[in-house]
FILUM-180991 format. One record per residue (C-alpha): y, x, z; residue in three letters; residue number from 0. Coordinates in Angstrom, 1 decimal. Layout:
N
R; yy; xx; zz; res; n
R; Y; X; Z; ALA; NUM;
...
***
This chain:
295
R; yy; xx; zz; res; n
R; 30.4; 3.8; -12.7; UNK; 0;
R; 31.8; 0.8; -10.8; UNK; 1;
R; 28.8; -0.6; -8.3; UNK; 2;
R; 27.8; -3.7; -9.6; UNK; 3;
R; 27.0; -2.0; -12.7; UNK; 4;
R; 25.6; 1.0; -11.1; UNK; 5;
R; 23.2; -1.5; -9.0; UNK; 6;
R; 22.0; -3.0; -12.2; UNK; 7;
R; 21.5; 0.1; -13.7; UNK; 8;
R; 19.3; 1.7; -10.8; UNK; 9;
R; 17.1; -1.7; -10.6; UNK; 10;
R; 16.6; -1.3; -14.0; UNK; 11;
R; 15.7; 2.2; -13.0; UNK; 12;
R; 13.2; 1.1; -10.7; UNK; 13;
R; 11.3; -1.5; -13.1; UNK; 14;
R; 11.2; 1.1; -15.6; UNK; 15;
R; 9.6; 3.8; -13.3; UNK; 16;
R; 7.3; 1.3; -12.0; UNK; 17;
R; 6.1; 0.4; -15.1; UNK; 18;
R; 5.4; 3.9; -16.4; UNK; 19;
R; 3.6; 4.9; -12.5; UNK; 20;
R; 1.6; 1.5; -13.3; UNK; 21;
R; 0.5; 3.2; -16.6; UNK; 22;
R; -0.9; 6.5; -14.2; UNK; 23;
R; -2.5; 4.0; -11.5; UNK; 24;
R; -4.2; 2.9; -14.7; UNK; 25;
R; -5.8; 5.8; -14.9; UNK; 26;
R; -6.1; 6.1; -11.1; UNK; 27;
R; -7.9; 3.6; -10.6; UNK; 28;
R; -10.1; 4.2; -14.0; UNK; 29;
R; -11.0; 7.3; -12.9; UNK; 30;
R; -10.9; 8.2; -9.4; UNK; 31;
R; -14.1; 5.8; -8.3; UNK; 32;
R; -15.8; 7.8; -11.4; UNK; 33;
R; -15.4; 11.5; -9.8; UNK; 34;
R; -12.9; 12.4; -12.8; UNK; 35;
R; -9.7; 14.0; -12.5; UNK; 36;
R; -6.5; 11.7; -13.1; UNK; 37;
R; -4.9; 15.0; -14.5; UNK; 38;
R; -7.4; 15.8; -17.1; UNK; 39;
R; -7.9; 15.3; -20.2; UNK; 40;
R; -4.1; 14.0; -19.8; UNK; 41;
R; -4.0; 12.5; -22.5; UNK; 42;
R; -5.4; 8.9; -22.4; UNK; 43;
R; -8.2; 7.4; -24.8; UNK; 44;
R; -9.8; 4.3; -26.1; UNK; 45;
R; -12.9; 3.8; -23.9; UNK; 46;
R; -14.8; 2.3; -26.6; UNK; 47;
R; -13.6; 4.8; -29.9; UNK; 48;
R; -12.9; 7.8; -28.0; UNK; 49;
R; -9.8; 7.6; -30.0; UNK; 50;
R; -6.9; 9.8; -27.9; UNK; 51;
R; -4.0; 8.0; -27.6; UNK; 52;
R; -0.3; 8.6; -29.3; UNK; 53;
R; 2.7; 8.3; -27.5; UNK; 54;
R; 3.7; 5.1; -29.7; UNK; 55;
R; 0.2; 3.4; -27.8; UNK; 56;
R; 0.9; 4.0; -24.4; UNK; 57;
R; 4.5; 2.4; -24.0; UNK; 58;
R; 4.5; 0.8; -20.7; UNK; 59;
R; 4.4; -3.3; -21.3; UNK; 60;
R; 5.6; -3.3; -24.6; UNK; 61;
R; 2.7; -1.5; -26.3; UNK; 62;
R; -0.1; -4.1; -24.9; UNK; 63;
R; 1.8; -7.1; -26.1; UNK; 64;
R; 2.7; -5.5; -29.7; UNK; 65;
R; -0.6; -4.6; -30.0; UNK; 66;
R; -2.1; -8.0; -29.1; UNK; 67;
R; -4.6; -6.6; -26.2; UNK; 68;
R; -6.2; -4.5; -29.0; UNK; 69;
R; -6.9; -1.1; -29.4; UNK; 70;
R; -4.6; 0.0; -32.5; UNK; 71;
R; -7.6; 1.7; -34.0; UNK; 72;
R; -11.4; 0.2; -33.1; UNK; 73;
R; -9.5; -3.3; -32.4; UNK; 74;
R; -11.5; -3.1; -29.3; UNK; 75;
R; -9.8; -5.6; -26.5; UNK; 76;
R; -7.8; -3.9; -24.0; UNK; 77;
R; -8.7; -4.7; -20.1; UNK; 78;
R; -6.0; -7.1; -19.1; UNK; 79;
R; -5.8; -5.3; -15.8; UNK; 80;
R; -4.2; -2.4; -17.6; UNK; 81;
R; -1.1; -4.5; -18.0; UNK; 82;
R; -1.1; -6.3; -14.8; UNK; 83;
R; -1.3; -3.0; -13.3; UNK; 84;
R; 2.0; -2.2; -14.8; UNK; 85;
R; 3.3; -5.2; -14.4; UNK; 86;
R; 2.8; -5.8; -10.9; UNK; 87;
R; 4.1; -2.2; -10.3; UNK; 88;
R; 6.9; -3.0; -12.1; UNK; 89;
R; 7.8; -6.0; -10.0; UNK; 90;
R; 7.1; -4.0; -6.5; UNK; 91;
R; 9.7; -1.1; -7.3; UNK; 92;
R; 12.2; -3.7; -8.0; UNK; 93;
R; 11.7; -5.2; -5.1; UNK; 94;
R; 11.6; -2.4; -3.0; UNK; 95;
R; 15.1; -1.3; -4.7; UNK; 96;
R; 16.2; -4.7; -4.3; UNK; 97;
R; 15.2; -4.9; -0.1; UNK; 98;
R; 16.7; -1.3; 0.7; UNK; 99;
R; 20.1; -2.7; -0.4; UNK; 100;
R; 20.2; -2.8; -3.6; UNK; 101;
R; 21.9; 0.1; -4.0; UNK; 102;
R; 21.1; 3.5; -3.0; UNK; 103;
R; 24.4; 5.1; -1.4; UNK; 104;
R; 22.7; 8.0; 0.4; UNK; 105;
R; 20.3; 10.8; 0.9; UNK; 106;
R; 18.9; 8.9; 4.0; UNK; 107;
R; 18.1; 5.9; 2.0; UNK; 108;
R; 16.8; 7.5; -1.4; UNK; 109;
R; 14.1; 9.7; 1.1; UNK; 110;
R; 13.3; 6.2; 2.6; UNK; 111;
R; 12.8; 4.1; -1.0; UNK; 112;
R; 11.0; 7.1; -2.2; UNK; 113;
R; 8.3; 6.8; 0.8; UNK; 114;
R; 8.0; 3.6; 0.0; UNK; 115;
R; 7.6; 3.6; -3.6; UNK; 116;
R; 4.9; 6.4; -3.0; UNK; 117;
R; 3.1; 4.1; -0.4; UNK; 118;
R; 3.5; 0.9; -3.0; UNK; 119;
R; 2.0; 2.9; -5.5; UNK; 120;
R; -1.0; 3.7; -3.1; UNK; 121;
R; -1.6; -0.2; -2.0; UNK; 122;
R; -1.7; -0.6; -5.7; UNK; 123;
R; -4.2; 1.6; -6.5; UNK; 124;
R; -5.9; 1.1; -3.3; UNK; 125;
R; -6.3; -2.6; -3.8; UNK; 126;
R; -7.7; -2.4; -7.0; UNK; 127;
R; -10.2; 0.4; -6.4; UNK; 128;
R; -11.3; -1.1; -3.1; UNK; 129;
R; -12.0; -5.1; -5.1; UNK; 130;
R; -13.8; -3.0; -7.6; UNK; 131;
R; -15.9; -0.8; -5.3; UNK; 132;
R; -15.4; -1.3; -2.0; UNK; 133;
R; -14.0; 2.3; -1.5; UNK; 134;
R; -10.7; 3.3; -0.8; UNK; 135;
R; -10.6; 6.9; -1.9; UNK; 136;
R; -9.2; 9.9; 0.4; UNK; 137;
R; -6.7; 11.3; -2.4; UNK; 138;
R; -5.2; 7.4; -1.7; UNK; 139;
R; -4.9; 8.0; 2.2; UNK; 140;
R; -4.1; 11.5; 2.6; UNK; 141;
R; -1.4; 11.5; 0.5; UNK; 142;
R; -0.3; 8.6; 2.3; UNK; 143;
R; -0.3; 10.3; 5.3; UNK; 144;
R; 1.3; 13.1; 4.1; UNK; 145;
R; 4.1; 11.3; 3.3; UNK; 146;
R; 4.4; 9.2; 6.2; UNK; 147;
R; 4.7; 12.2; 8.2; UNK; 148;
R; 7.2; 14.2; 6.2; UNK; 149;
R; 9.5; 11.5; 5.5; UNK; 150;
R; 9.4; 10.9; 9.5; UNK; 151;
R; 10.2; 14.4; 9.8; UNK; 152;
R; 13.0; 13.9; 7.4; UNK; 153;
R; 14.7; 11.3; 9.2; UNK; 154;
R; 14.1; 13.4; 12.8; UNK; 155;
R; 15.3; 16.7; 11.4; UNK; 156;
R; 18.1; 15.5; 9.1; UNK; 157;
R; 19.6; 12.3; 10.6; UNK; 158;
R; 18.5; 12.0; 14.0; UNK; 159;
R; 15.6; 9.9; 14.3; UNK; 160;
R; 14.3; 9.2; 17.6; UNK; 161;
R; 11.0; 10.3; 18.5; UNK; 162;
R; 8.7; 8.3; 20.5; UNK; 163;
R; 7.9; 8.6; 24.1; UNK; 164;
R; 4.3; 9.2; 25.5; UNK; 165;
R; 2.8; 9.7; 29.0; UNK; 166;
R; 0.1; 11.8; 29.7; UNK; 167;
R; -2.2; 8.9; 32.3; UNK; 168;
R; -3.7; 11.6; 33.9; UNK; 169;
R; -0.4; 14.3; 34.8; UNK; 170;
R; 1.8; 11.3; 34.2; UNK; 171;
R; 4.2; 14.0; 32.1; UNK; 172;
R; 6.3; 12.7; 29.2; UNK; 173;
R; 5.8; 14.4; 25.9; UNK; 174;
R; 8.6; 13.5; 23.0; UNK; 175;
R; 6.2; 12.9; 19.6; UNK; 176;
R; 7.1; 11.7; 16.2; UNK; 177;
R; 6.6; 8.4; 15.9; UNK; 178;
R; 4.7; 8.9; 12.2; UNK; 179;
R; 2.0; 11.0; 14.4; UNK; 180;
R; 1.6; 8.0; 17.3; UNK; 181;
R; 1.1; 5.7; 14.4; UNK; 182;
R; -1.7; 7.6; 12.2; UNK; 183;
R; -3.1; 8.1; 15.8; UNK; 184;
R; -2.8; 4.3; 16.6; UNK; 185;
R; -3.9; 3.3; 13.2; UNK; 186;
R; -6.9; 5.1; 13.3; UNK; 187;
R; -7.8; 4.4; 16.5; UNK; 188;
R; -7.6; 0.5; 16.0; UNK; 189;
R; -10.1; 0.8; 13.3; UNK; 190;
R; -12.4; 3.1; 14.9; UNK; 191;
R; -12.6; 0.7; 17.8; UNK; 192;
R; -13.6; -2.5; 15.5; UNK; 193;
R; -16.1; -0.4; 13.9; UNK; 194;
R; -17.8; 0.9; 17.2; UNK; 195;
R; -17.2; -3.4; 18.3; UNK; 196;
R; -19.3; -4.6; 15.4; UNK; 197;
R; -21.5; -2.0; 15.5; UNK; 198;
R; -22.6; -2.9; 19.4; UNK; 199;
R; -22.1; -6.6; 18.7; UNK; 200;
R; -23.8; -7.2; 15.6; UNK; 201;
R; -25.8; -3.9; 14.6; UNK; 202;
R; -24.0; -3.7; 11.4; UNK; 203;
R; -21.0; -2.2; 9.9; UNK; 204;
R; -17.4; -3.7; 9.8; UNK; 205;
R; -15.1; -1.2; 8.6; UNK; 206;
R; -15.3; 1.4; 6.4; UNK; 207;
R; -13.8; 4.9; 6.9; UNK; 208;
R; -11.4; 4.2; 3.5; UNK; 209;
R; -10.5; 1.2; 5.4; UNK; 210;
R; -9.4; 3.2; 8.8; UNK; 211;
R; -8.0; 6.2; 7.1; UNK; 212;
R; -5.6; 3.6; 4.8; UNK; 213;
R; -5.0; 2.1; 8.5; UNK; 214;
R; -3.8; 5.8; 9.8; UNK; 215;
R; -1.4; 6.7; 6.5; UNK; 216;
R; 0.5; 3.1; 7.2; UNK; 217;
R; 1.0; 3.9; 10.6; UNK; 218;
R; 2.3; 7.3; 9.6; UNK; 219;
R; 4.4; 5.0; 7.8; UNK; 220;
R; 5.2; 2.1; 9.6; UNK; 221;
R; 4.3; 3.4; 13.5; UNK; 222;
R; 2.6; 1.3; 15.8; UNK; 223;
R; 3.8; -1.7; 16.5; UNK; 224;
R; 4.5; -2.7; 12.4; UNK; 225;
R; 1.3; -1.5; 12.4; UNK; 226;
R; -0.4; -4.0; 14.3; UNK; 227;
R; 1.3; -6.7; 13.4; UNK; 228;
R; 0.4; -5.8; 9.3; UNK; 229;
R; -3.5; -5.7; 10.8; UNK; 230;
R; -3.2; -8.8; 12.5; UNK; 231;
R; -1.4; -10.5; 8.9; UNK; 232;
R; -4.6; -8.9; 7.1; UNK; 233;
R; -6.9; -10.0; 9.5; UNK; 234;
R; -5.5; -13.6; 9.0; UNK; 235;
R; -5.3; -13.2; 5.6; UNK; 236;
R; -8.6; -12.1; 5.0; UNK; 237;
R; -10.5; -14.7; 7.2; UNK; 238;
R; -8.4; -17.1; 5.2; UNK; 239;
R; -9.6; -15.7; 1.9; UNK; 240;
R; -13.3; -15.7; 3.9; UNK; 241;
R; -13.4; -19.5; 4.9; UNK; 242;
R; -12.0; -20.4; 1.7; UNK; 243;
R; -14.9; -18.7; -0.5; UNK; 244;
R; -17.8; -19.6; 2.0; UNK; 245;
R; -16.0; -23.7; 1.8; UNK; 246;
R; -16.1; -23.1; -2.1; UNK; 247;
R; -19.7; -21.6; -2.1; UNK; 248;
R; -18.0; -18.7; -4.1; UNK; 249;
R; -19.1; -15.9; -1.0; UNK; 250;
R; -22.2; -16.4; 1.2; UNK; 251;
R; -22.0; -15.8; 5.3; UNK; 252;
R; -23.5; -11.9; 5.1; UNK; 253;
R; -22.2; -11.0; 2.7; UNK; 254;
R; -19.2; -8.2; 2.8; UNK; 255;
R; -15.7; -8.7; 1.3; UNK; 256;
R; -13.8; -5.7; 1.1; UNK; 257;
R; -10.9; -5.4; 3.7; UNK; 258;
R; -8.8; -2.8; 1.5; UNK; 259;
R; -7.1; -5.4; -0.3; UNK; 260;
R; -5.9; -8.1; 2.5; UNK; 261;
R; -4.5; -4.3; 4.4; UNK; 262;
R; -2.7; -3.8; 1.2; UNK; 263;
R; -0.8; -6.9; 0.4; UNK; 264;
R; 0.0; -7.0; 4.4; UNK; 265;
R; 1.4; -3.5; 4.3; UNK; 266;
R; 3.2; -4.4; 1.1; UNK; 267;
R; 4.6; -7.4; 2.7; UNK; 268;
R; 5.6; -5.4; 5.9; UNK; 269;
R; 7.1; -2.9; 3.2; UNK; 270;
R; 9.6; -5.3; 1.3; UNK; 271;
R; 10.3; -8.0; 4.3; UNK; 272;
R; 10.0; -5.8; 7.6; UNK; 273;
R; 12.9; -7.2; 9.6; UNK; 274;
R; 12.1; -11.0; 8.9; UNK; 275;
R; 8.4; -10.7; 9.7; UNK; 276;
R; 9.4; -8.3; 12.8; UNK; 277;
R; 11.7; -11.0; 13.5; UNK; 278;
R; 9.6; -13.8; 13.4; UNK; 279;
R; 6.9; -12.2; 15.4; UNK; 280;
R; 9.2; -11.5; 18.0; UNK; 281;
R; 10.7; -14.9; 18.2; UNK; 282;
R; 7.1; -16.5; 18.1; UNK; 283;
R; 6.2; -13.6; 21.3; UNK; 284;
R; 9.3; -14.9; 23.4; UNK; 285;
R; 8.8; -17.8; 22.7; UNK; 286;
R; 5.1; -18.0; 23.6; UNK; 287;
R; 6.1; -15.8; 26.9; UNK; 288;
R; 8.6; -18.5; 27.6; UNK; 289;
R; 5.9; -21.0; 27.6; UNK; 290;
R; 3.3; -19.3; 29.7; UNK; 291;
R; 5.0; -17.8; 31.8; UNK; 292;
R; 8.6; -19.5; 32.5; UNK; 293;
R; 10.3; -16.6; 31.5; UNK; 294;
***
């Protein structure tokens, strides 16, 4: 198969396969908050008629709009989430195929859009549980971590990754560590430290423990310094979001907002545009070092 046609048939690859894991977040997202497992019963059911599901009612995209948002056999409406989830899933495959090249040419890059599918799939469900909840549940993170990890180990073991450098302050001795492990470390440690800030400053809590565990799978991902700069676009994006509801009278000052979600879109951003938002950041730092300090 010539490439151009091999490209188009591996995005439509992707869409598909995002569409059908957008049908299990579905599920994920239905079920996980609830204590129930997302494996059984496997098959899925009308909510309302207890009806189980056939094959014919659960075709990702297609089945919603032939049914008309309505339960084939109560006619009770379907949640439109149900197909936003897939559709939005959908859409973030594809553009995850689309920013690793838009073609996949080799082991090394299959591992790498296959991490990142796994972590899009996370942010998905993650965002969704978390504006529902406010929990981010620890099947989410951990498998995120585990993945982070392995698919750093990958890249080490099998094509030569550097790992990073650290120095022991105290013995000054230089340990080689994989940079996955430095950024779950970092991750967690940034959150931990705004929790123990507004905890001494304002005698409240600020971040939740799905929050800094979410923080420590992307940085198994991402390592540390994507990391921080996807906290400093949630952050941002999140007081944005803030001023804009308090100036609308839609969200009162005390009130919390989960944080989940402004992570998520960051880290998805960071996940489909890392080298232009890297390279704007660093721009905007030399540029700001330049004006400081004459440099």
């Amino acid at each position: 198969m010539e490439a151009p046609a091999l490209a188009w048939f591996e995005g439509g690859l992707a869409f598909v396969l995002g569409a059908v894991v957008g049908s299990f977040l579905s599920a994920v997202v239905h079920r996980l908050p609830r204590e129930q497992s997302v494996l059984s019963p496997a098959r899925s059911y009308c909510p309302k008629c207890q009806q189980v599901l056939r094959a014919r009612d659960l075709v990702p995209l297609l089945s919603f709009l032939m049914l008309g948002g309505r339960c084939r056999y109560c006619g009770e409406k379907i949640r439109w989430r149900y197909f936003a989830l897939e559709a939005l899933t959908a859409a973030l495959f594809l553009a995850a195929f689309l920013a690793c090249g838009g073609l996949v040419q080799s082991a090394q890059q299959a591992v790498e859009l296959g991490a990142d599918l796994v972590f899009l799939s996370i942010l998905v469900a993650a965002f969704f549980i978390d504006l529902e909840t406010m929990l981010i549940p620890d099947q989410l993170t951990f498998v995120g971590m585990g993945v982070g990890v392995a698919a750093d180990l990958a890249a080490i073991c099998l094509w030569g990754k550097r790992m990073s450098t650290v120095t022991d302050p105290v013995t000054r001795w230089t340990f080689s560590v994989p940079g996955s492990l430095v950024g779950l470390v970092a991750g967690g440690a940034i959150f931990l430290g705004m929790e123990l800030f507004s905890q001494a400053l304002f005698r409240k809590e600020g971040m939740g423990g799905g929050d800094l565990k979410l923080a420590a799978a992307l940085g198994a991902r991402f390592g540390p310094g994507p990391l921080l700069v996807t906290v400093a676009m949630a952050v941002f994006l999140g007081a944005g979001v803030g001023v804009g509801l308090i100036a609308f009278r839609r969200k009162k000052r005390p009130e919390y907002m989960p944080f989940g979600p402004f992570l998520a879109v960051a880290a998805a951003a960071m996940i489909l545009a890392s080298k232009p938002i890297l390279g704007q950041v660093e721009r905007a730092f030399f540029h700001w070092q330049a004006q400081v300090w004459g440099v």
